[in-house]
DODREN-530055 format. One line per 2 residues: number of its first residue (from 0); their letters; for each residue x, y, z of C-alpha. Coordinates in steps of 0.05 Angstrom, whole numbers, plus 5000, padded with zeros to 4 digits. Layout:
NUM> a> X Y Z ~ ...
***
This chain:
0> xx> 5610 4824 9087 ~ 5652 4888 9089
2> xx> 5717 4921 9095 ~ 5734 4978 9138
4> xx> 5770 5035 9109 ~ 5812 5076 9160
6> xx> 5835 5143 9129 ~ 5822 5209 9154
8> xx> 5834 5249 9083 ~ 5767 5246 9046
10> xx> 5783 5243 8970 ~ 5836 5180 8989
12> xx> 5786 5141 9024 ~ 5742 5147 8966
14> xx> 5798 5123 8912 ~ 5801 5069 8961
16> xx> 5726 5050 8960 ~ 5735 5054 8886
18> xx> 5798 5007 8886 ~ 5754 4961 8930
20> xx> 5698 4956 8865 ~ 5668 4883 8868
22> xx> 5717 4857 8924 ~ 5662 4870 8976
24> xx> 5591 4871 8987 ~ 5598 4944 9021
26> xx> 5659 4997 9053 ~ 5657 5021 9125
28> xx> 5684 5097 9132 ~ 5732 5113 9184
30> xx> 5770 5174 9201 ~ 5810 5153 9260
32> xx> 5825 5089 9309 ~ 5766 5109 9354
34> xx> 5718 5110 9301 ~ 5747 5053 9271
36> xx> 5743 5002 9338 ~ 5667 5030 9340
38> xx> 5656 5012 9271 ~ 5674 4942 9283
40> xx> 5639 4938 9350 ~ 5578 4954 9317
42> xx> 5589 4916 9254 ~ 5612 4844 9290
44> xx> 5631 4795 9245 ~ 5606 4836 9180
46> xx> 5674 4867 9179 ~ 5726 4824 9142
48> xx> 5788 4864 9130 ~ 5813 4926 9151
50> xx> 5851 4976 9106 ~ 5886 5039 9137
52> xx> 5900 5087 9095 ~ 5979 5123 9092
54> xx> 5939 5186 9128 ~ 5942 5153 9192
56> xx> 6019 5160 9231 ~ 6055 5107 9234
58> xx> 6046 5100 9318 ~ 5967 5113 9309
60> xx> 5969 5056 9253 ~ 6006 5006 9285
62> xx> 5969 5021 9345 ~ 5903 5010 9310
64> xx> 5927 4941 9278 ~ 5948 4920 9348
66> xx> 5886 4931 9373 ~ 5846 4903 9322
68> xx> 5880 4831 9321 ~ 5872 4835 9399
70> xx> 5799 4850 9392 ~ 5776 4823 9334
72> xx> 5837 4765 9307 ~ 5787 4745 9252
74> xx> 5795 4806 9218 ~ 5852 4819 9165
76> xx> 5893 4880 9168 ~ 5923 4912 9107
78> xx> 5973 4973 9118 ~ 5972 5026 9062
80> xx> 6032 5079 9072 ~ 6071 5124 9024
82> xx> 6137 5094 9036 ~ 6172 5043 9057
84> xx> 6207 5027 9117 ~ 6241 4965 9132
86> xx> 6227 4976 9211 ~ 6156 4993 9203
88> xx> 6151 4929 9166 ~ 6177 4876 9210
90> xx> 6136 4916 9265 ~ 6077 4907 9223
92> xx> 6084 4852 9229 ~ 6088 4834 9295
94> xx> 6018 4861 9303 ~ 5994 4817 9255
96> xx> 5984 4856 9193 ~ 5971 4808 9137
98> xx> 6009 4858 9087 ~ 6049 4926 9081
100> xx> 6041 4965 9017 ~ 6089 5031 8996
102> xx> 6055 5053 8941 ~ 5999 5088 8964
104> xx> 5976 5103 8886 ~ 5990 5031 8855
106> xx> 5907 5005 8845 ~ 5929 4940 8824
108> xx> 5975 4925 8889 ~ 5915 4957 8926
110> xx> 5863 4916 8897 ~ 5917 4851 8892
112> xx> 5929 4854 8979 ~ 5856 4865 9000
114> xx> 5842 4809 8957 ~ 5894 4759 8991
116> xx> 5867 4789 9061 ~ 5802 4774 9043
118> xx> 5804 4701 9025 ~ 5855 4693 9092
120> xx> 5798 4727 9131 ~ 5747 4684 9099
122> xx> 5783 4621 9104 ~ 5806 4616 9177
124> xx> 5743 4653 9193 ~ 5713 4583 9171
126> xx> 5761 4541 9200 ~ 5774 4572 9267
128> xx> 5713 4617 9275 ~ 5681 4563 9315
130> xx> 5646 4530 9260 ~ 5672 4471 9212
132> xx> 5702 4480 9145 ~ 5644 4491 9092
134> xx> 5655 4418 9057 ~ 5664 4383 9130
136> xx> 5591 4372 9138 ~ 5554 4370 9209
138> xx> 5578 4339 9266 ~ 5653 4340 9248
140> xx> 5696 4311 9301 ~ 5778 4324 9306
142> xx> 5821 4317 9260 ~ 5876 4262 9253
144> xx> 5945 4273 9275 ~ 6012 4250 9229
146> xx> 6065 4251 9266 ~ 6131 4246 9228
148> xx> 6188 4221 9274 ~ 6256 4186 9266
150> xx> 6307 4189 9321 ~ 6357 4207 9261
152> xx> 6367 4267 9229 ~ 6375 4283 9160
154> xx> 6332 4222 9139 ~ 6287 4263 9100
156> xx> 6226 4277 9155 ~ 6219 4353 9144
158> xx> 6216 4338 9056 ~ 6169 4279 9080
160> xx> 6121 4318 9122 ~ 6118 4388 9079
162> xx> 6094 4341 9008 ~ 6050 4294 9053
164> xx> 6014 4360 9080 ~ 6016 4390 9010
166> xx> 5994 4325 8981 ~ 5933 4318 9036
168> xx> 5906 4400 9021 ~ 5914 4382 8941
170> xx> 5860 4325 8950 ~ 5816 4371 8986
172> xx> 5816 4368 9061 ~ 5839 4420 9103
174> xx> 5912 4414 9130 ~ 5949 4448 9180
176> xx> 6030 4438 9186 ~ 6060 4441 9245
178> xx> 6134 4446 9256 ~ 6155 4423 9320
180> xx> 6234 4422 9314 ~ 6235 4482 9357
182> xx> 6312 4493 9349 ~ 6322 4487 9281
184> xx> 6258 4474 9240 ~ 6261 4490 9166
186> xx> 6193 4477 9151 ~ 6186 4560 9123
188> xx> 6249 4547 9094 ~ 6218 4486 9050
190> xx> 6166 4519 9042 ~ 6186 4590 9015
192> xx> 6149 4620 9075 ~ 6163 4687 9105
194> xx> 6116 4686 9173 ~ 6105 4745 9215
196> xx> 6085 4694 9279 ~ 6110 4627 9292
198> xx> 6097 4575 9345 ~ 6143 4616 9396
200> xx> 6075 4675 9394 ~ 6029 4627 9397
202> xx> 6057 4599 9460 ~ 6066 4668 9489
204> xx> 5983 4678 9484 ~ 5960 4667 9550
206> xx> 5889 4664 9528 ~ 5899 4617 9469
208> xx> 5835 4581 9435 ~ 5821 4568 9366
210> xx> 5798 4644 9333 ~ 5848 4677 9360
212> xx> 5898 4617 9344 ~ 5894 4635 9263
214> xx> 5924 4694 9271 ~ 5994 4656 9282
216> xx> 5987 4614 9222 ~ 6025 4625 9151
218> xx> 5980 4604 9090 ~ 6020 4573 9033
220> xx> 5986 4572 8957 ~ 5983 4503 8960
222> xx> 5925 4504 9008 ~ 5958 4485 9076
224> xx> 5964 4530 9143 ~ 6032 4535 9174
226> xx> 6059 4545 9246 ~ 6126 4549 9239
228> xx> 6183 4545 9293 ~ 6212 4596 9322
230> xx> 6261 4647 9279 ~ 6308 4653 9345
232> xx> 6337 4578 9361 ~ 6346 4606 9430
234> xx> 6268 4619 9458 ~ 6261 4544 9445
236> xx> 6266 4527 9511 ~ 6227 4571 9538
238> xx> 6156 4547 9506 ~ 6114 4499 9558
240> xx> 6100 4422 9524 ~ 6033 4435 9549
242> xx> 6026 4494 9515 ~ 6041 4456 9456
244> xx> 5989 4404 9471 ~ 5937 4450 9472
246> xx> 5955 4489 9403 ~ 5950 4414 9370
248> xx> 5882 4401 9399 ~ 5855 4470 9374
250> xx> 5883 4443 9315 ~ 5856 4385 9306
252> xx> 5784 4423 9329 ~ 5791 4460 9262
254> xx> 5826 4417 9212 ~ 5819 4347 9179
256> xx> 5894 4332 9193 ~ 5947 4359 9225
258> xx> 6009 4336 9206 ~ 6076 4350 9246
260> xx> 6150 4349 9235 ~ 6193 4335 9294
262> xx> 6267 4342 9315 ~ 6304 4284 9309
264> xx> 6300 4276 9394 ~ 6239 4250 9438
266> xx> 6238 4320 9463 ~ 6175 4347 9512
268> xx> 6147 4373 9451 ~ 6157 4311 9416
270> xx> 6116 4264 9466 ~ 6066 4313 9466
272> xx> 6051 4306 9394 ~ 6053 4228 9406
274> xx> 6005 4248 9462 ~ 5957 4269 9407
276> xx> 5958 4210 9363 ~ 5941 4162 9430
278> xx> 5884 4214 9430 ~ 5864 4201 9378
280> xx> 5858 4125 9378 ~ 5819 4134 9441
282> xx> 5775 4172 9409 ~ 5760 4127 9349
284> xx> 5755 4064 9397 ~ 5710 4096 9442
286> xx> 5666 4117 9381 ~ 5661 4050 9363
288> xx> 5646 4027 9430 ~ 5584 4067 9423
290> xx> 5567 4024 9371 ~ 5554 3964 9414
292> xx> 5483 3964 9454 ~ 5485 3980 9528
294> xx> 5482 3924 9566 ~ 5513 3853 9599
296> xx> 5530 3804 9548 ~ 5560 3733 9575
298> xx> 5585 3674 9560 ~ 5628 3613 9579
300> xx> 5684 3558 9558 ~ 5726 3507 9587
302> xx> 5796 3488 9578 ~ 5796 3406 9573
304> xx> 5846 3392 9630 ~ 5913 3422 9650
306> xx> 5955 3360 9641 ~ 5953 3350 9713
308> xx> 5887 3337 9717 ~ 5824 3309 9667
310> xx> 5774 3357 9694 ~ 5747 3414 9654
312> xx> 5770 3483 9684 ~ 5710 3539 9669
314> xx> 5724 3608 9641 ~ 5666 3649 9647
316> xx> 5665 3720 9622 ~ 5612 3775 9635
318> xx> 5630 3835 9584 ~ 5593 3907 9600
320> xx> 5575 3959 9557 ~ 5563 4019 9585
322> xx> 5573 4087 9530 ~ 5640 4086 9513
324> xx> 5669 4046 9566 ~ 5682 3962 9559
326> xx> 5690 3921 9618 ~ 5710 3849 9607
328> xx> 5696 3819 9682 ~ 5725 3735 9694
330> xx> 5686 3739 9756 ~ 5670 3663 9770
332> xx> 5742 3630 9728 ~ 5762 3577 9758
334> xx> 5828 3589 9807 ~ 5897 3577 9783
336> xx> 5907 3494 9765 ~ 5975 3451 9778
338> xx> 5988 3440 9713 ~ 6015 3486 9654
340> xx> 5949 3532 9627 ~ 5952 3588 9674
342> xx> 5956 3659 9654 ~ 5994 3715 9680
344> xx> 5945 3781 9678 ~ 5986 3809 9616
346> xx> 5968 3750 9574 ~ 5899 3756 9591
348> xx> 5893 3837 9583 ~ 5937 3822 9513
350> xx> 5868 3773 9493 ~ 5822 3822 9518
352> xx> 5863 3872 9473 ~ 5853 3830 9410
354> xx> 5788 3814 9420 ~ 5772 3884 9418
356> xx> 5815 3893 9362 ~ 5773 3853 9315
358> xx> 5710 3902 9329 ~ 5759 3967 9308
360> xx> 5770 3994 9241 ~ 5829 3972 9204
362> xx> 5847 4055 9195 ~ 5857 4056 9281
364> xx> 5925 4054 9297 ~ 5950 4001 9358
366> xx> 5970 4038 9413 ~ 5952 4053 9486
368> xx> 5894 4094 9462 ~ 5855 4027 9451
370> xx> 5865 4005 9524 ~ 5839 4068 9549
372> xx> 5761 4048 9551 ~ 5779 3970 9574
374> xx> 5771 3952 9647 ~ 5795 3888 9659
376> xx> 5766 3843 9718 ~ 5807 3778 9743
378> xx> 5811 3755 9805 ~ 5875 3746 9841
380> xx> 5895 3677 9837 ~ 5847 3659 9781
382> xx> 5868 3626 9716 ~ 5873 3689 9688
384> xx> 5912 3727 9735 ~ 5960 3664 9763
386> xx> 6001 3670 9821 ~ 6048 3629 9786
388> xx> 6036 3628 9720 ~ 6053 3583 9665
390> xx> 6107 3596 9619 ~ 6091 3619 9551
392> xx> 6089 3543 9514 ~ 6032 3509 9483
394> xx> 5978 3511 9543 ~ 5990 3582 9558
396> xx> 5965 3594 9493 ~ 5911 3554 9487
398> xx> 5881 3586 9554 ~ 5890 3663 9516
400> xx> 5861 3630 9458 ~ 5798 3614 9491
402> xx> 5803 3684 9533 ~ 5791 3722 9467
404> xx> 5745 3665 9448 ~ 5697 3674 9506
406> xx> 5695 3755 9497 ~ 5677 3752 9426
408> xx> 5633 3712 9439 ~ 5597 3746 9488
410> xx> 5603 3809 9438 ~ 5561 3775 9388
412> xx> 5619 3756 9345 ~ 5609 3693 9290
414> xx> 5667 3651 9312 ~ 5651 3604 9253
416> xx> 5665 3653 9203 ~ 5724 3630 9164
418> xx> 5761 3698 9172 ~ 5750 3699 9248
420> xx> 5745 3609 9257 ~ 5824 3594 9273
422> xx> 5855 3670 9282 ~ 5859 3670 9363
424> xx> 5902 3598 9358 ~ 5943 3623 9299
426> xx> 5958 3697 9328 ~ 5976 3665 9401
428> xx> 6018 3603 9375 ~ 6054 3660 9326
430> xx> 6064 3704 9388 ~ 6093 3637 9430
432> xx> 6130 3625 9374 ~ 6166 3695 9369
434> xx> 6174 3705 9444 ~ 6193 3632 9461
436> xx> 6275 3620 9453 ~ 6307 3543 9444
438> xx> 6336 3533 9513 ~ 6415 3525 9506
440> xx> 6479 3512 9545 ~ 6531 3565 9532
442> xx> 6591 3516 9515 ~ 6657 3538 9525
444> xx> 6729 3516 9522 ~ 6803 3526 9552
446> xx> 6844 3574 9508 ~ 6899 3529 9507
448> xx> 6930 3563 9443 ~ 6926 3631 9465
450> xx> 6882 3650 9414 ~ 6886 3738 9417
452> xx> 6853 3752 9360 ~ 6782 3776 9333
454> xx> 6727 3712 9330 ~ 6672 3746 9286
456> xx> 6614 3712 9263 ~ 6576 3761 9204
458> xx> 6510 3755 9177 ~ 6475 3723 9237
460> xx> 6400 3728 9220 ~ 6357 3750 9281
462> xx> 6275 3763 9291 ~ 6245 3801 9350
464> xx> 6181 3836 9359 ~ 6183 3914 9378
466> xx> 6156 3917 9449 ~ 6127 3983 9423
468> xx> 6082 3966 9369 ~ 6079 3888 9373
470> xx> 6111 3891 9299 ~ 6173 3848 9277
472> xx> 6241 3879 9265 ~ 6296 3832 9232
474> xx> 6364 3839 9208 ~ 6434 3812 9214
476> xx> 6474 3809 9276 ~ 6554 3810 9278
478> xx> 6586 3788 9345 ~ 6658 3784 9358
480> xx> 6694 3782 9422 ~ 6773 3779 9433
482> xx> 6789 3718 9471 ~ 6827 3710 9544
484> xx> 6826 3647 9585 ~ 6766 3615 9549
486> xx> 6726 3605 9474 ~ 6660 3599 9463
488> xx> 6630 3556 9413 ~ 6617 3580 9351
490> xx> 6544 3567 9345 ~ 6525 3600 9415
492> xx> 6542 3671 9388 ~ 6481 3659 9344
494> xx> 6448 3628 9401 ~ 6451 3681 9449
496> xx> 6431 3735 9391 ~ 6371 3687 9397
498> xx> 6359 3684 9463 ~ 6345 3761 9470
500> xx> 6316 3766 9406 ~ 6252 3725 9425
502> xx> 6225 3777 9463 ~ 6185 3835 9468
504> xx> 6245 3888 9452 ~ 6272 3946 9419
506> xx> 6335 3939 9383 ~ 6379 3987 9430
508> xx> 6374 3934 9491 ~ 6371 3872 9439
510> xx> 6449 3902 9424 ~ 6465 3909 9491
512> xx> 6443 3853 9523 ~ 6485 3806 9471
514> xx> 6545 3844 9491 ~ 6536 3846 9569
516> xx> 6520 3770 9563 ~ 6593 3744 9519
518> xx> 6624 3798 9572 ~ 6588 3763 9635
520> xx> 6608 3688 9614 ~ 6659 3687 9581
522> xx> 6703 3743 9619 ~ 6737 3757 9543
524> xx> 6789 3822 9531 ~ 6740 3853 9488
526> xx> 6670 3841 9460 ~ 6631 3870 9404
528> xx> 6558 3866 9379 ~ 6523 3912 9308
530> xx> 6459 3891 9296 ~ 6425 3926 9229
532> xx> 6351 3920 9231 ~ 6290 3934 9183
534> xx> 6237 3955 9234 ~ 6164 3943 9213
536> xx> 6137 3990 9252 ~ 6173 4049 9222
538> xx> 6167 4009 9144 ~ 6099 3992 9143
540> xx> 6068 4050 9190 ~ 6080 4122 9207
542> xx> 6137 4147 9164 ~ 6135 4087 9124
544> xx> 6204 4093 9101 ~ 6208 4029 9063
546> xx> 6278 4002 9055 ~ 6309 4043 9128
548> xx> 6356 4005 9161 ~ 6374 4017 9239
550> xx> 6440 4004 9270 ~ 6463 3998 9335
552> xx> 6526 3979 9375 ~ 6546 3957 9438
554> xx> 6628 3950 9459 ~ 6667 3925 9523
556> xx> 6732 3919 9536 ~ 6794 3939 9495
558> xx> 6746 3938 9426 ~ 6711 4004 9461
560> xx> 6780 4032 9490 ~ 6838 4021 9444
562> xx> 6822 4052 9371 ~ 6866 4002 9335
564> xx> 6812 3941 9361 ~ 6753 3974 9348
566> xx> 6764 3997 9277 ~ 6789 3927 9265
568> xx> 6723 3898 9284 ~ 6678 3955 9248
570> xx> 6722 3939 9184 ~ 6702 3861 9193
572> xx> 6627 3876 9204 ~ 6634 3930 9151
574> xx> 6655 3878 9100 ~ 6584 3830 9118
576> x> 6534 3819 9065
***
């Protein structure tokens, strides 16, 4: 490997060579831009760094550094001059000059910069040269993605994502850090970071791939690559969420994990980054889809009657492999039944889904990722894809119970192994549990008194499952509502929290719907829901930020639009254990 001297004045060049001793296996000679672009033309990759010498103008230098990281990105640039010059810095680097030096005579700062650009040079020459990291081994595929996200700011994701990245590069895999809160992203700030690109540049490269993508990143000591947001709030807007799609794939092409930090928002950029991790769970599944033989595998079951009926009603299930694509065809199920075991397509997709589940990893994240290889056959008016289907209760369950049955079985899969022997019943009578709510009458009385006060009930307990993730979320509801020409009983308030809650949801409608219900049947002067929720999905997975509580709130009436009302009830719900 070499380094290129540029520096027209003989004896300098020389107590630059000198300088140099050991650094490098040889020195290219220069005297001017021209000769230098030719030198590295005819060198190719042997040329590692670049020094010009304080010789060379300023215009001719910066010039020559421009056209260097155009040409030849993978090559550090190190800018010797005799004084220094706070313009001719920052312009510096803008071209991409890994360091400025004023003192032309100091050996030791000399020596000190070409070797930082050196080991920058060799490092993301590894990484994004087109060839894996050295300790990666053959075949490497992308990296994963860790995406740190809250809808809330100031929770910490910016301190969690800078020591998880730090922590990651410490253990020895290679790590780049992305920062994509594009208006105000303190990720350099954290960091101690003074970058000469950030995201903003990279965006701006038309021609983006992954050597000249390197060039953008900040390295930090602890071993992690940065690209940092934007310096100017105000270009935010301006970068293209595709744009940004494309920097995290080169990303992942050249690192082990990329983790980001987001803006508390679910900005463009933000579902792009989310884009990613789907990615790369259809990545993973598909790998392991490749696992199974090519090839028809079949097999068949029965469901012992319908209630209606004694008869036994076939499922038959033909699954094809084919690569990395699974197709899970109930060609030749028998047709819907009268009685109470027929299945709507999403219960029957949601089998197919955990029966493919048990062949995955434990590591592969549960998102849409996992459907993307699965092609799901059922005819129209079959008992998999009803017409009229059943409602979720005890022979709806049975029928996807024997769905993902039947498909493991035709995988292969020992159904009389005791991890595997009673998990389809258990996880579908859970799920009917969770989703099913106790049907109620919503009771309600004259307000003969003229009750005109606050009813509150605190510290209702509630469980729903996060349509997102199919995790559980639970918490404490407080309802109140300010009466008019009728009460409700006490016991429906909990009840209705209930009746929303036992669904697939997310807490934001779970509020809302409790509120627009007390408003729609009981016609009261005011209503008022909080609901505080520990979500699973966000404890457990992701950010894992054990212990976060969300809250939410929904208002109607005169506790949204007279002051005195609402922070009456907010001081009652306040008060709740």
């Amino acid at each position: 490997m070499a380094v290129l001297i540029v520096e027209p004045h003989d004896g300098y060049a020389t107590w630059l060579a000198n300088a140099l001793s050991g650094l490098t296996d040889r020195v290219v000679r220069a005297a001017d831009p021209d000769e230098a672009m030719a030198a590295v033309a005819a060198e190719g990759r042997e040329v590692l760094a670049a020094i010009i010498g304080p010789s060379a103008g300023d215009r001719d230098a910066l010039a020559l550094a421009g056209a260097l990281q155009q040409g030849t990105p993978d090559v550090s640039v190190v800018l010797v001059r005799r004084q220094e010059s706070g313009e001719l810095i920052r312009q510096a680097l803008r071209m991409g000059v890994k360091d400025v030096l004023s003192s032309a005579s100091d050996e030791t700062a000399v020596r000190t910069a070409a070797a930082r650009a050196l080991e920058i040079a060799r490092t993301l020459r590894g990484r994004l040269g087109g060839g894996a990291p050295a300790d990666a081994g053959e075949g490497r595929g992308p990296g994963k993605v860790v995406t740190v996200f809250s809808s809330k700011g100031g929770c910490g994701k910016t301190f969690l994502s800078t020591n998880l990245a730090v922590s990651l590069a410490r253990s020895g895999v290679e790590v780049a850090l992305v920062d994509l809160d594009l208006h105000f992203g303190d990720v350099a700030i954290m960091l101690h970071l003074f970058p000469s690109h950030t995201i903003y540049d990279a965006a701006q490269n038309p021609g983006l791939d992954a050597l000249s993508l390197k060039s953008f990143l900040t390295h930090h000591d602890s071993g992690i690559w940065a690209l940092v947001a934007p310096t100017e709030p105000t270009v935010a807007d301006s970068i293209n969420p595709g744009t940004i799609g494309n920097i995290l794939k080169l990303l992942r092409s050249a690192f082990d994990y990329v983790v980001i930090d987001t803006p508390p928002a679910f900005s463009e950029p933000v579902l792009a980054a989310f884009d990613e991790v789907i990615a790369y769970t259809e990545r993973r599944t598909r790998e392991a889809v490749r696992q199974l033989p090519d090839g028809e595998y079949t097999a068949a079951s029965e469901i012992e009657g319908d209630g209606v009926i004694d008869d036994d009603i076939p499922i038959r299930v033909a699954v094809r492999v084919a690569g990395d694509e699974l197709t899970v065809d109930f060609t030749g199920t028998a047709d819907a039944v009268p009685g109470n075991v027929n299945c709507p397509l999403s219960v029957t997709r949601s089998a197919c889904f955990f029966a493919l589940r048990v062949l995955l990893a434990d590591d592969i994240p549960a998102n849409a990722g996992t459907y993307a290889p699965l092609t799901i056959v059922a005819p129209e008016g079959s008992l998999v894809n009803a017409r009229r289907p059943s409602a979720v209760v005890a022979g709806n369950v049975e029928t996807s119970q024997r769905l993902a049955d039947t498909v493991l079985a035709a995988l292969g899969q020992d159904l009389s192994d005791e991890q595997l022997l009673d998990t389809p019943r258990r996880v579908a009578a859970s799920y009917a549990e969770l989703l099913t709510p106790a049907p109620f009458a919503p009771t309600t009385f004259p307000n003969h008194e003229g009750y005109d006060e606050l009813v509150v009930a605190r510290g209702i307990p509630f469980a729903s499952l996060c349509r997102h993730h199919l995790l559980p979320f639970s918490g404490l509801a407080h309802v109140g509502y300010l009466p008019a020409e009728r009460i409700l009983g006490l016991s429906k308030l909990a009840r209705v929290v209930e009746l929303f809650a036992r669904r697939l949801q997310v807490q934001e409608r779970l509020t809302t719907q409790v509120a627009d219900w007390l408003q729609a049947h009981l016609e009261p002067k005011g209503v008022g829901v909080v609901l505080e929720a520990e979500h699973l999905c966000m404890t457990l997975r992701g950010v894992q930020a054990t212990g976060a509580r969300t809250v939410t709130s929904a208002l109607h009436g005169l506790l949204r639009s007279y002051p005195s009302s609402r922070q009456e009830f907010f001081a009652l719900t306040r008060t709740a254990t």
